[in-house]
FITORMAR-43577 format. One record per residue (C-alpha): x, y, z. Coordinates in steps of 0.5 Angstrom, whole numbers, padded with zeros to 4 digits, always signed. Layout:
BEGIN
XYZ/...
This chain:
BEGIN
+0000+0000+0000/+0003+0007-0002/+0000+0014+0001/-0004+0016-0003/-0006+0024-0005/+0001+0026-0006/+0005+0028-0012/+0011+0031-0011/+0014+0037-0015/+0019+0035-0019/+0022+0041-0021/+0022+0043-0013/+0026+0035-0011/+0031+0038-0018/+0032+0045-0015/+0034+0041-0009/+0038+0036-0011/+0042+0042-0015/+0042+0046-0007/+0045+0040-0004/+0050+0040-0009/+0051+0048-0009/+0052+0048-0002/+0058+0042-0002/+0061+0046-0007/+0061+0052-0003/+0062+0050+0004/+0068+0046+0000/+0071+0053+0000/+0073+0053+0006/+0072+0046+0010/+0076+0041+0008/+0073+0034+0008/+0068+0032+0013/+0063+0030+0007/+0059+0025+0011/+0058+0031+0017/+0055+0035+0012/+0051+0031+0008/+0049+0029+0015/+0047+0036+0016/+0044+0038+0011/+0039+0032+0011/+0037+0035+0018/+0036+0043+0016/+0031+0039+0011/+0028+0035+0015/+0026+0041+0020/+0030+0038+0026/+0036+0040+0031/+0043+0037+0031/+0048+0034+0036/+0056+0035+0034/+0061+0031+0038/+0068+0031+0037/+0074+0033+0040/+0077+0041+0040/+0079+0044+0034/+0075+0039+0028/+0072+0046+0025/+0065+0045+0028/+0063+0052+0029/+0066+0054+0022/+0061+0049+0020/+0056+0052+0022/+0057+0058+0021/+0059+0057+0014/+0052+0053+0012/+0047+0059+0015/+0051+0064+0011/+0050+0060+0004/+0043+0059+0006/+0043+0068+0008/+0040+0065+0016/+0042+0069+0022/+0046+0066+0026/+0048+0066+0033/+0053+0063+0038/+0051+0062+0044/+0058+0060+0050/+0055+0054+0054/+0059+0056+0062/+0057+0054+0069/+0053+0061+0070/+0050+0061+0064/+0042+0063+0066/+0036+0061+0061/+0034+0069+0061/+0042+0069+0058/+0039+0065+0052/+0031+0066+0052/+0031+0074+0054/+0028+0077+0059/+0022+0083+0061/+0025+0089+0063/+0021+0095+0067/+0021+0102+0062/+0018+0108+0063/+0016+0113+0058/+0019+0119+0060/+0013+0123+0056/+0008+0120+0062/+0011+0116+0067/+0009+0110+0066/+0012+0104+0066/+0011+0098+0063/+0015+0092+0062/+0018+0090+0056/+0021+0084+0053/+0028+0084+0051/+0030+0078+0045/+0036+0073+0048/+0040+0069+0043/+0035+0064+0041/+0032+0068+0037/+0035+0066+0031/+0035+0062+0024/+0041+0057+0026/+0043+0058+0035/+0049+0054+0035/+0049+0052+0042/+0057+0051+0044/+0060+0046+0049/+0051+0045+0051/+0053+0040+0057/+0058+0045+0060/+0052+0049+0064/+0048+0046+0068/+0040+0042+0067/+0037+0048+0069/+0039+0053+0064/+0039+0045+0059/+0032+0046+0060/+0031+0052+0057/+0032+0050+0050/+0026+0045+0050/+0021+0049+0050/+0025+0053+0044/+0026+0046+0040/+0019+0043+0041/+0015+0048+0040/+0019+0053+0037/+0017+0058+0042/+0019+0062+0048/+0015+0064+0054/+0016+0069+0058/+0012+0073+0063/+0005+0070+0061/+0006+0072+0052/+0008+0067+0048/+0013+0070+0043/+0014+0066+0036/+0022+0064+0033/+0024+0065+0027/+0022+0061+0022/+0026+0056+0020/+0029+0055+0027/+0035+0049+0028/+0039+0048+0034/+0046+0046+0032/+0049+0044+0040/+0057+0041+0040/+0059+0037+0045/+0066+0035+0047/+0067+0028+0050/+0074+0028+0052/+0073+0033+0058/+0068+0030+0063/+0070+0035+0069/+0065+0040+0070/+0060+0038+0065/+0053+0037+0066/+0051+0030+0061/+0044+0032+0057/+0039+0028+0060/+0035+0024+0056/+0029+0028+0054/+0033+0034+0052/+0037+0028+0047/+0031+0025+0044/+0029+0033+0041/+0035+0033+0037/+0034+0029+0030/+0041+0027+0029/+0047+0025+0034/+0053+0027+0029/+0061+0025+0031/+0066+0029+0027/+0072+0025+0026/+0079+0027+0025/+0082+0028+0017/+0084+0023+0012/+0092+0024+0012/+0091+0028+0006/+0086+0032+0008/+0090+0034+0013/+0095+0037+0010/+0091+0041+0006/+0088+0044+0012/+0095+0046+0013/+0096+0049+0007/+0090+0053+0006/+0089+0055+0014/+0097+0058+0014/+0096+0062+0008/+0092+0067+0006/+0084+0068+0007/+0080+0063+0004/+0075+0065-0001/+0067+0068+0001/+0062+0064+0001/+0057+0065-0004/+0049+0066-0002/+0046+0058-0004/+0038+0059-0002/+0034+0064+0000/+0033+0064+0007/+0025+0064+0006/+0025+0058+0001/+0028+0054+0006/+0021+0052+0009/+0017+0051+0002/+0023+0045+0001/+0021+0042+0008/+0015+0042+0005/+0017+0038+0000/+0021+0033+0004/+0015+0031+0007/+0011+0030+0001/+0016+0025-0001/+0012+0018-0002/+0016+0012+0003/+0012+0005+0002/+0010+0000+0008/+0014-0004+0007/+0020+0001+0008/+0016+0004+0014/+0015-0003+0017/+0022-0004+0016/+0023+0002+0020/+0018+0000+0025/+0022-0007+0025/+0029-0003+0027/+0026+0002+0033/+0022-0004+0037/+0028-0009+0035/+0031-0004+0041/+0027-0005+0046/+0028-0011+0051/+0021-0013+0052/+0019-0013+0045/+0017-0019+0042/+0021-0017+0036/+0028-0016+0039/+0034-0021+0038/+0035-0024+0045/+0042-0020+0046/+0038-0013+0047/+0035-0015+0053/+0043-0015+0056/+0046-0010+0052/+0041-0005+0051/+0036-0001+0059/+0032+0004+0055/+0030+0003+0048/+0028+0008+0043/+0021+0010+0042/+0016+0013+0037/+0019+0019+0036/+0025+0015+0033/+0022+0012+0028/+0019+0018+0026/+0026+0021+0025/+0028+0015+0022/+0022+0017+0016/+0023+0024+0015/+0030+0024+0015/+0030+0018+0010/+0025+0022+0005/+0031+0028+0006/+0036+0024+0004/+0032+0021-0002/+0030+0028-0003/+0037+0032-0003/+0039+0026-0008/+0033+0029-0013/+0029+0021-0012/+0021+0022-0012/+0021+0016-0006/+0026+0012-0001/+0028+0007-0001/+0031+0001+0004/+0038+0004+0004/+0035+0011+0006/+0033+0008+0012/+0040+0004+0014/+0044+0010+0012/+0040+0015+0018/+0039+0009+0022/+0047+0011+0027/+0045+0018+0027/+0038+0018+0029/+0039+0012+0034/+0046+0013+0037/+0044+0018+0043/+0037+0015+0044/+0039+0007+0047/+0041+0007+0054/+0045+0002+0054/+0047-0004+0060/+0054-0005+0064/+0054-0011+0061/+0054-0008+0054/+0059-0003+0058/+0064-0009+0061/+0063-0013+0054/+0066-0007+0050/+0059-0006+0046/+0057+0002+0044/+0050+0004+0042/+0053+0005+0036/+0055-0002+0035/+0048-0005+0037/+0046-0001+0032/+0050-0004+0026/+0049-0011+0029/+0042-0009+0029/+0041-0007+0022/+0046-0014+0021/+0040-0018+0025/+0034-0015+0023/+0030-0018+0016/+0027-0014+0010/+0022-0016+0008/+0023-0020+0001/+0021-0016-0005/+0022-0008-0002/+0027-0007-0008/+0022-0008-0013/+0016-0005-0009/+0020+0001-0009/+0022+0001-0016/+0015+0002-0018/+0013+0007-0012/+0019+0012-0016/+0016+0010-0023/+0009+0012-0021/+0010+0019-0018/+0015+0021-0025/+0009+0018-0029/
């Protein structure tokens, strides 16, 4: 069975093939390499969701980021995550003015840092839960609350936070609910031998080349509109479903290894994550419909931060990222999916 009703724009997935390709083209100018954190990116800003980048100092994380919401003409803005960080610093704050004219006073609310196209939320786990807390209801509801008015962000809104997984002292882990709002837990590696010489050479000469505006920062809500309008067959949403219930220990479904391994297994909003981002993932490619591979390539990003795994797993030397993969080894696609999904692309180019 497909979803019915739905006619994806063909000019719009081919725009945003040629955007995707734009963008590696011109943030290529001035970060060298890491390929896949880029794609990884982009499958999120147009998929409407929030990322997490783990890696060590000095990997260009914010160069990154900056560099994406410059090609795409976002405001952005940087907000330093310290121990007396206080969510007025991050979601603003009502001051009390007076009209020199009358007298009267009345209070007026003052825009903190979140209100932006693209936050990047810097060092995220070096302040405390409370001031954690303040991004949650900025990135599930896409709005700040404060002194009984609701004020809208920016459309489009992403949070982009860093984390750094070397220094654990004097840092504050996310809890897990906070975890669960990003749509992608991303790991930035080191350089290739050959990339890192090239980061030498260009970062020791003279400044690199400006970037070029990609997109409008007004037609990227009208492409997260496309993206969901791709079509994703059952058989592709089973398969989804299958991956997501595989992780939880009490589950019928799940391999006799996840009840040892694995405390806390992934819930719904996992499998939706793993739909949106395989239909940004076929979208970004120019394809009218996903596929199996869509599912298995976003599977690590979405699911790694969203197991909570046993000391048993810990002791044995197992990551969630291992699980997953011994996962995607161990859990059955449903015969057939191939062809299925050849049909699904050819009926929606007719």
């Amino acid at each position: 069975m497909i979803e019915q009703n739905i006619d994806p724009d063909l000019a719009g997935l081919e725009k945003l093939k040629n955007a995707h390709q734009a963008l590696r083209e011109q943030i290529g100018r001035v970060i060298v390499g890491q390929d896949d954190v880029l794609d990884q990116l982009m499958i999120a800003i147009f998929a409407r969701g929030h990322c997490m980048l783990e890696g060590v100092p000095g990997l260009a994380k914010t160069l990154m980021v900056s560099t994406l919401a410059e090609c795409l003409s976002l405001d952005f803005h940087r907000i330093q995550f310290t121990p007396d960080l206080m969510p007025s610093d991050i979601t603003g704050t009502e001051v009390l003015q007076e009209d020199r004219s009358t007298g009267a006073r009345q209070l007026r609310y003052i825009q903190g840092p979140v209100f932006a196209n693209v936050v990047l939320a810097d060092e995220i786990n070096r302040t405390p839960p409370k001031t954690q807390a303040a991004l949650l209801e900025a990135m599930q509801e896409r709005q700040v609350s404060a002194g009984g008015h609701r004020h809208a962000l920016p459309d489009p809104f992403f949070v982009l936070a860093t984390q750094n997984p070397i220094e654990q002292e004097g840092t504050y882990p996310l809890p897990e609910a906070q975890l669960d709002r990003f749509l992608f837990k991303i790991f930035v590696g080191y350089p290739s031998p050959d990339e890192e010489r090239q980061i030498y050479r260009v970062t020791t000469g003279m400044p690199t080349q400006a970037v070029s505006k990609v997109l409008d920062g007004a037609e990227i809500p009208v492409l997260q509109a496309l993206v969901r309008r791709v079509p994703v067959s059952d058989h592709c949403l089973d398969y989804a479903m299958a991956l997501v219930r595989s992780t939880r220990p009490a589950d019928p479904v799940a391999p006799s290894y996840a009840a040892r391994w694995i405390a806390w297994g992934a819930g719904p909003r996992a499998g939706q994550a793993l739909v949106l981002t395989a239909k940004a993932r076929a979208a970004l490619d120019g394809r009218t419909s996903v596929t199996i591979d869509d599912i298995r390539a976003v599977a690590p990003p979405v699911m790694r931060h969203r197991l909570v795994t046993t000391y048993a797993a810990q002791a044995e030397g197992h990551t969630t990222d291992s699980i997953v993969e011994k996962l995607l080894n161990d859990v059955p696609v449903r015969p057939g999916v191939a062809e299925v999904d050849g049909q699904v692309a050819q009926v929606f180019r007719s």
